[in-house]
N, C-alpha and C positions, 0 to 999 in steps of 0.2 A: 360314649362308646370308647373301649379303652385303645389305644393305640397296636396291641398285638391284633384285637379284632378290625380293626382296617384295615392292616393289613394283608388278614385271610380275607377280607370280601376283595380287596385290591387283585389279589391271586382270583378267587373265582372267579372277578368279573374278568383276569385275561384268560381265564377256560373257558367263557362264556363267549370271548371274541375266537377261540382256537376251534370252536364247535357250528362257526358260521350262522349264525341265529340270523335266522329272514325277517325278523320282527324289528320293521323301521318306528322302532319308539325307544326311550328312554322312561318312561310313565306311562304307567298302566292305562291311565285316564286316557292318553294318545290314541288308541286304540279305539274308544269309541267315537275319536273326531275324523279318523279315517273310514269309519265305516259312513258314519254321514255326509262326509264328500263324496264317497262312491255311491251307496245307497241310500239320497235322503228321505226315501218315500217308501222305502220295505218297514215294514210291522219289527223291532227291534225285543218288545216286551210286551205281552199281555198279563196280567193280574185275573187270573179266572176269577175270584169271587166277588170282586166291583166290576168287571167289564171295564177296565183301563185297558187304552188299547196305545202304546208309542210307538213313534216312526223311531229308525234312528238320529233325523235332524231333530224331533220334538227331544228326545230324548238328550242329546248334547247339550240344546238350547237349555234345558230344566236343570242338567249338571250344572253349566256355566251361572246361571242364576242362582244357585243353592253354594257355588262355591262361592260367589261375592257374598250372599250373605252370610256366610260365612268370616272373611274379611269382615265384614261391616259390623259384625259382633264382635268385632277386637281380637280373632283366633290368627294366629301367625303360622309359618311353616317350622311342624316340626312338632307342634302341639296336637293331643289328643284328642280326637271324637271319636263318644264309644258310642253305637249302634245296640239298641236293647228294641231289636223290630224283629218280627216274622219274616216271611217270604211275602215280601210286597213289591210295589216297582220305587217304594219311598224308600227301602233299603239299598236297592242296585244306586238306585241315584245319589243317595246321602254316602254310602263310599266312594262313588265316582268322584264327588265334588270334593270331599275332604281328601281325597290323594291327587284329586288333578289343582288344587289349593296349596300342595306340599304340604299338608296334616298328616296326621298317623291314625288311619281307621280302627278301633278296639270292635268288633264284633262281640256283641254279647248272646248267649245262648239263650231266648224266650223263656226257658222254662225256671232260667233261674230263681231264686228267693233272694229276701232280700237281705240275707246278711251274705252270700255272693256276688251280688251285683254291688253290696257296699266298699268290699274287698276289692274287687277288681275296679269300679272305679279310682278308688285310693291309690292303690299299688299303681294303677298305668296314670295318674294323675288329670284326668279326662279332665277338658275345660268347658265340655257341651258334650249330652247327651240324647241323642234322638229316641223317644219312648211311643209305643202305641198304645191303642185300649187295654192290650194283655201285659201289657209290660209296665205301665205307668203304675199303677196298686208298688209293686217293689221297688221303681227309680226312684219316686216318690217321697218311699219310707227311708230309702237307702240314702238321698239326701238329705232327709229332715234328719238323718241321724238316728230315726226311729228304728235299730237295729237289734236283734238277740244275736247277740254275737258272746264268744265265749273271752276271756282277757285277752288282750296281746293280738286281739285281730288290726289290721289295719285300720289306719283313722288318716282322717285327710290333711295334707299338710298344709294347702291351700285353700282357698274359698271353691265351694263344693260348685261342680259345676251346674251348669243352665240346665233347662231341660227344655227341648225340644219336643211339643207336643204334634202327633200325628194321627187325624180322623178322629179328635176329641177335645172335649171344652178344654183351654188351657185356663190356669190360675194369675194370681199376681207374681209378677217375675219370673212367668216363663214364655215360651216364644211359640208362637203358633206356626205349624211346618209353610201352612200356606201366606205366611209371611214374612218369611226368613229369606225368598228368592228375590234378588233385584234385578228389575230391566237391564239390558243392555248392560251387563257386568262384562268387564274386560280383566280376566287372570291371567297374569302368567303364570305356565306352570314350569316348574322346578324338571332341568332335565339332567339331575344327577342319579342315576339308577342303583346308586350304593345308601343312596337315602334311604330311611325308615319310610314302607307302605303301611303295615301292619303289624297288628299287635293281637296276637291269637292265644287263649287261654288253654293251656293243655299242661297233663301230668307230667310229659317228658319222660325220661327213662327213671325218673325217681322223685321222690320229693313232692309236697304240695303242688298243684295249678302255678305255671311260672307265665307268665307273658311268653310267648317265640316271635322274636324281633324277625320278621319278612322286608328285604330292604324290594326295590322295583325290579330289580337286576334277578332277584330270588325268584321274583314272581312272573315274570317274563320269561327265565328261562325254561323254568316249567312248563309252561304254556306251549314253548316252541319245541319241547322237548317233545313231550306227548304225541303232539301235534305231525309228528316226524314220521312215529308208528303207520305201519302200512297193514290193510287201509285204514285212513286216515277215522280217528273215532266220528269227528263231525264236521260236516261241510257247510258250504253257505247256502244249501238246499234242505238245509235240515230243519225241523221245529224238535226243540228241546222239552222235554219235562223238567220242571223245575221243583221239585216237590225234596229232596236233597234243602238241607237248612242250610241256608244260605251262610252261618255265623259258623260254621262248620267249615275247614281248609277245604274238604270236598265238591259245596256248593259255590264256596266262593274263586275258587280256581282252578279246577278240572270243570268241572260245570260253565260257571260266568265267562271264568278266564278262554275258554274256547269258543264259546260263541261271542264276544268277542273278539277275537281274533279273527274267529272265522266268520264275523257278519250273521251267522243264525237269528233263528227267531226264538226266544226264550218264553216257554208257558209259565208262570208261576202258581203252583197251587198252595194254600197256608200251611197244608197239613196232610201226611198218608190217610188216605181212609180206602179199604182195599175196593169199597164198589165207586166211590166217587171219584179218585185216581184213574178208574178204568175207563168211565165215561169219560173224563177231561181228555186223555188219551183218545177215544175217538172222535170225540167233537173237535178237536185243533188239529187231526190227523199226526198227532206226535210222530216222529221218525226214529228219535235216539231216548231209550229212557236212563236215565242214570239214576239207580237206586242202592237201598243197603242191603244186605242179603234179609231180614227179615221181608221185607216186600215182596221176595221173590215168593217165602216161603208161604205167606198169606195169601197171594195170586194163585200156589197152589191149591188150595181149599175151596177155588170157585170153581164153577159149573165149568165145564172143559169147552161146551162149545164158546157161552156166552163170552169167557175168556179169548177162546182164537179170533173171535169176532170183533170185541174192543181193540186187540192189539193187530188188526190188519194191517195196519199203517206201517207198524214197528220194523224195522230193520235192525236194529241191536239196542241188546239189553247191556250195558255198564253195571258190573256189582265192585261196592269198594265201601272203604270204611271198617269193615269187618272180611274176615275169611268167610269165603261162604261152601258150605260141602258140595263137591262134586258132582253127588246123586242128585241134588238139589237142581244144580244146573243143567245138567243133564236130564231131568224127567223134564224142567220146563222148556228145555228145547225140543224134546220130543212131543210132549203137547200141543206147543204154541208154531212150532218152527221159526222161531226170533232167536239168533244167536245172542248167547252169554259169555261176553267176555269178563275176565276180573282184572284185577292187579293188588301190587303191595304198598304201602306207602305211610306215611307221616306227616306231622304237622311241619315238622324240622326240614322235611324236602319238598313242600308247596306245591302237593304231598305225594306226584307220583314217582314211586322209583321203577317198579315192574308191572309189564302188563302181559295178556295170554294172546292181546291183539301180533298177528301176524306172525304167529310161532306154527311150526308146521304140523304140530299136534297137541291138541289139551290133555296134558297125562295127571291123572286122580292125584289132587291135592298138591299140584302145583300152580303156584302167583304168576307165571309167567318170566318174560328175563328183562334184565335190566333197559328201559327203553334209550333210544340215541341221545348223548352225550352225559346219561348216569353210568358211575363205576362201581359194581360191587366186590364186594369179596367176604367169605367168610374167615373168622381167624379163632384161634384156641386161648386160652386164658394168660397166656403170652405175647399177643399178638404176632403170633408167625399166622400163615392161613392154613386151611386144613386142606387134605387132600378131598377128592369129589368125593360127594355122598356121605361125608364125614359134619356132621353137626358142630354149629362153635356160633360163637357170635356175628351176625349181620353187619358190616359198614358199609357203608355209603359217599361217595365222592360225587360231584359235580357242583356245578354253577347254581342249581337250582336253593344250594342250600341256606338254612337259615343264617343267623348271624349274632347268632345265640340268645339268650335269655335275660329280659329285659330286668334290670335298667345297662347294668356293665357288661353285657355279651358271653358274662357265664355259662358255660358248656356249650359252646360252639364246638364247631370243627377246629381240629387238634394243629395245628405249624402244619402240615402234608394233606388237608383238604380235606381227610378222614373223619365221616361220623360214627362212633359208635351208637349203634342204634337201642341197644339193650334187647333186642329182641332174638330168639335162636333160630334158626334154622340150617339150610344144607345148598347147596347148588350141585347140580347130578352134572353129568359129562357132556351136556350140552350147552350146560351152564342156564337152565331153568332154577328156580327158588322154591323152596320148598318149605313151610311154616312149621316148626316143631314146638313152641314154647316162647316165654317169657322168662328174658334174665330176671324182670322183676316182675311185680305182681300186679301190672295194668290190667283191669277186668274192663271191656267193651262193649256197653250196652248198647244196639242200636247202632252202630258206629260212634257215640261219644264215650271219651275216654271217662273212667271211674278208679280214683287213687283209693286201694283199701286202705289206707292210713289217714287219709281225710273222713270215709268213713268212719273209723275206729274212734276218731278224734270225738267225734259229735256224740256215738255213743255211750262212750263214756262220761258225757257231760249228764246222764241219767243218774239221778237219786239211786243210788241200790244197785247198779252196775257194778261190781267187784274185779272184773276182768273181759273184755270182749276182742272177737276177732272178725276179720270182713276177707272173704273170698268171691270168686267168679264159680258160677257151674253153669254147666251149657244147659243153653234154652231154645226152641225151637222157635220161637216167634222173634226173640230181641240179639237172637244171635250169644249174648251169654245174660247172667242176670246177678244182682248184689244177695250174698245169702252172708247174716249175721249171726256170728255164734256169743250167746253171751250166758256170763256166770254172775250168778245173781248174790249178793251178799248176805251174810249169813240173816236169816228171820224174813226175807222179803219172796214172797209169792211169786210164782214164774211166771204164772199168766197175767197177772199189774202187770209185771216188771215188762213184760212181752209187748203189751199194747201202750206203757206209757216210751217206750225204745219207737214203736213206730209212728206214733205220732211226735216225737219229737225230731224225728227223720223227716218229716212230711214238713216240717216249719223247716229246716234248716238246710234240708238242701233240696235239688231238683227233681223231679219227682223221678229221672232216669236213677240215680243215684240212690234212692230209694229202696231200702234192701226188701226183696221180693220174699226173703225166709228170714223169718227172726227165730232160732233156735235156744231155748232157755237150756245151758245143759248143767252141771254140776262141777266136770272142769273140764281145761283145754287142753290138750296134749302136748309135753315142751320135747323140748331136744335135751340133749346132754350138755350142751350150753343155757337154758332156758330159755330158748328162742319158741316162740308159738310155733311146735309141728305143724304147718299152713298143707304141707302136700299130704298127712292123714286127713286133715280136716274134706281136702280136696279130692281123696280117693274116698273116701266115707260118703258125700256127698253124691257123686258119679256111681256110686252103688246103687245109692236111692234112687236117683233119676232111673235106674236101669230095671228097680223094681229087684233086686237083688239083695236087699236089707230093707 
């Protein structure tokens, strides 16, 4: 990390001590050795679909043991372990250990393929890998180098790491999960909070997927920050849904990071599925659920009673990751009577900046305001700020932020604390946020980020592709979706052309990313510079959906 960037984390971590943070730890891991001195016999984590049930003392004990073996496979502090798991309790544990070890956890997203998961191993230099049944088919390939990757993608510059098998036969030269843990392992853990915890894969305000360097100090303060909002999102009375991806800034710290903090009990489900999600919810009596807004809108489409029925338990619905409409929230609260709170936030602010908890009224299509000890403002293509209700770009100040982008801290906050977010919106006179647009052209599916240009990249690796382009349009189930415009070269058939585009989409990246319309058209519409027209492309679309073209 380069020296101006320790410096900026030096500043935020003295905003982090000006902001009184009650959170007596230095290390995330902290956190959960406190909760099993207080509570060593409360239920910490259950795994719905094996019926794993941990106390939080089992639970510590199983960290400390996964973190020595960790040590004992030669991994030092500071080095990488990337995580290519589900929502298991082998996930909570294997980051617990690699940050209470002083490791740098990489969260990998499940549904990755393997010439991403080859990439971001490389890029973050992982020295061990934890894979499960769904994820091992790609670690696998992605380490034997078995990769379709296009030239110039990353390649390893060291010996490709372990791979950590979990709930499957392992191979030669790889390490069984259930034997990675040593007895009676004794770590210290590292109590510098400007240290590297994580290393989180996201678009960022531009550019390919870059690493965002999370140091403890980042991710603690968040935690405390949230945590501050009145009332409080979750208490130590609460059972959590966990059904939010864990490899996600979301699941991993609005979610984990609070119950931790706050001692809860965390349900883990693998996967949304809108009837089974509802029964998990009433068989663990869930209390808080945190989901994306498509969830919400799915839970719409069931039977109304059988619905209020499942969520009796429910006390507040969390939506985040994506904006979610108004109406949306509002008919499910009328429905269900379970209030829906939202907020706004990023991977770069770990990740909440605003939320609707404890504002004195939810006004249509606002995030809420900035929670205790984030700063925002809006400002004009100058950086002066705008007057209220005046659009301009989003920034962001506090402690919570990241520490820029891995390897040298590139695009961090600016000498004065200030993130440019890239994202538009407005603050009205009460100082509420208000979501208008995208300075650049992040499309959000589900709440995972999708760079059109990483799209665009892939498609054009097709035979007879002459030109193509990648936008967002809104979707009612995924909150937005990938629509592909492509020009087909002169002599080649549009519908080949159409079906060899999407299955070559389907090998090379995640199936979120996966464009939902592949449109063959004749040509694309430029600017007067010949920049792709992206916002005809984008009101031509928003016709369709509207059924007006």
């Amino acid at each position: 990390m380069s020296t101006d960037t320790a410096d900026l984390g030096a500043q935020a971590c003295a905003r982090l001590d000006a902001v009184k943070v009650r959170i007596p730890a230095t290390n995330v891991a902290e956190l959960l050795r406190l909760n099993a001195e207080r509570s060593p016999d409360k239920v910490a984590l259950v795994q719905s679909d094996t019926d794993v049930t941990l106390t939080w003392a089992e639970l510590d004990g199983l960290v400390s043991a996964l973190a020595g073996g960790l040590s004992r496979a030669g991994l030092v502090g500071g080095q990488r372990v990337a995580l290519a798991l589900g929502n298991r309790s082998a996930f909570v544990a294997a980051y617990l250990a690699a940050i209470r070890a002083g490791m740098v956890a990489v969260p990998l997203n499940s549904t990755s393929t393997t010439g991403e998961v080859a990439r971001m191993l490389a890029d973050s230099g992982a020295r061990l890998c934890f894979a499960d049944e769904t994820t091992l088919p790609a670690v696998r390939a992605a380490v034997a180098g078995d990769v379709d990757a296009p030239p110039g993608a990353a390649t390893y510059q060291a010996q490709p790491p372990t791979i950590v098998v979990v709930d499957a036969p392992s191979e030669p030269g790889e390490i069984a999960y259930a034997d990675l843990a040593v007895d009676d392992a004794s770590v210290v853990t590292p109590r510098d909070r400007e240290s590297l915890a994580v290393l989180l894969y996201t678009s960022g305000t531009s550019g390919r997927p870059r690493g965002a360097m999370l140091s403890h100090r980042a991710l603690l303060a968040n935690i405390d920050q949230a945590a501050q909002t009145r009332p409080a999102p979750i208490t130590a009375d609460d059972v959590v849904l966990g059904v939010v991806p864990l490899c996600h800034v979301y699941g991993l710290n609005a979610v984990l990071g609070q119950v931790l903090l706050n001692g809860a009990t965390l349900v883990l489900g693998p996967r949304f599925d809108p009837a089974d999600t509802l029964s998990l919810v009433a068989e663990h009596a869930v209390s808080v659920v945190p989901v994306a807004p498509p969830v919400i809108a799915a839970w719409l489409t069931r039977d109304a009673v059988v619905l209020r029925d499942k969520l009796r338990s429910v006390r507040l619905l969390l939506s985040g990751a994506a904006p979610l409409a108004m109406e949306t929230a509002r008919g499910f609260e009328e429905l269900t009577g379970v209030n829906v709170e939202q907020g706004y936030g990023l991977t770069e602010a770990a990740p909440v900046v605003t939320s609707t908890i404890g504002t004195p009224r939810h006004k249509p299509g606002s995030s809420g305001r900035a929670i205790p000890g984030v700063e925002l403002k809006v400002v004009d293509e100058t950086g002066r700020e705008v007057h209220a209700d005046d659009p301009g770009e989003i920034w962001v100040r506090g402690a919570n932020l990241f520490s820029g982008y891995w390897p040298d801290g590139d695009g961090g906050p600016g000498v004065d604390g200030w993130l440019a977010t890239g994202d538009i919106g407005f603050l009205d006179s009460d100082g509420d946020l208000f979501l208008v647009d995208r300075l650049k052209e992040l499309v959000i599916v589900s709440g995972f980020n999708v760079y059109p240009s990483e799209i665009e990249d892939v498609v054009s690796e097709v035979p007879g592709v002459a030109e193509c382009a990648v936008i967002g349009q809104p979707d009612d189930r995924t909150g937005e979706s990938v629509v592909a415009f492509v020009v087909a070269a002169q002599g080649v058939d549009g519908e080949e052309l159409r079906r060899a585009v999407a299955q070559h989409c389907e090998r090379r990246v995640a199936r979120f990313k996966v464009p939902s319309v592949i449109e063959v058209v004749t040509e694309l519409p430029h600017s007067a510079t010949g920049k792709v027209a992206k916002g005809r492309l984008r009101a031509g679309a928003a016709r369709r959906a509207m059924g007006l073209a």
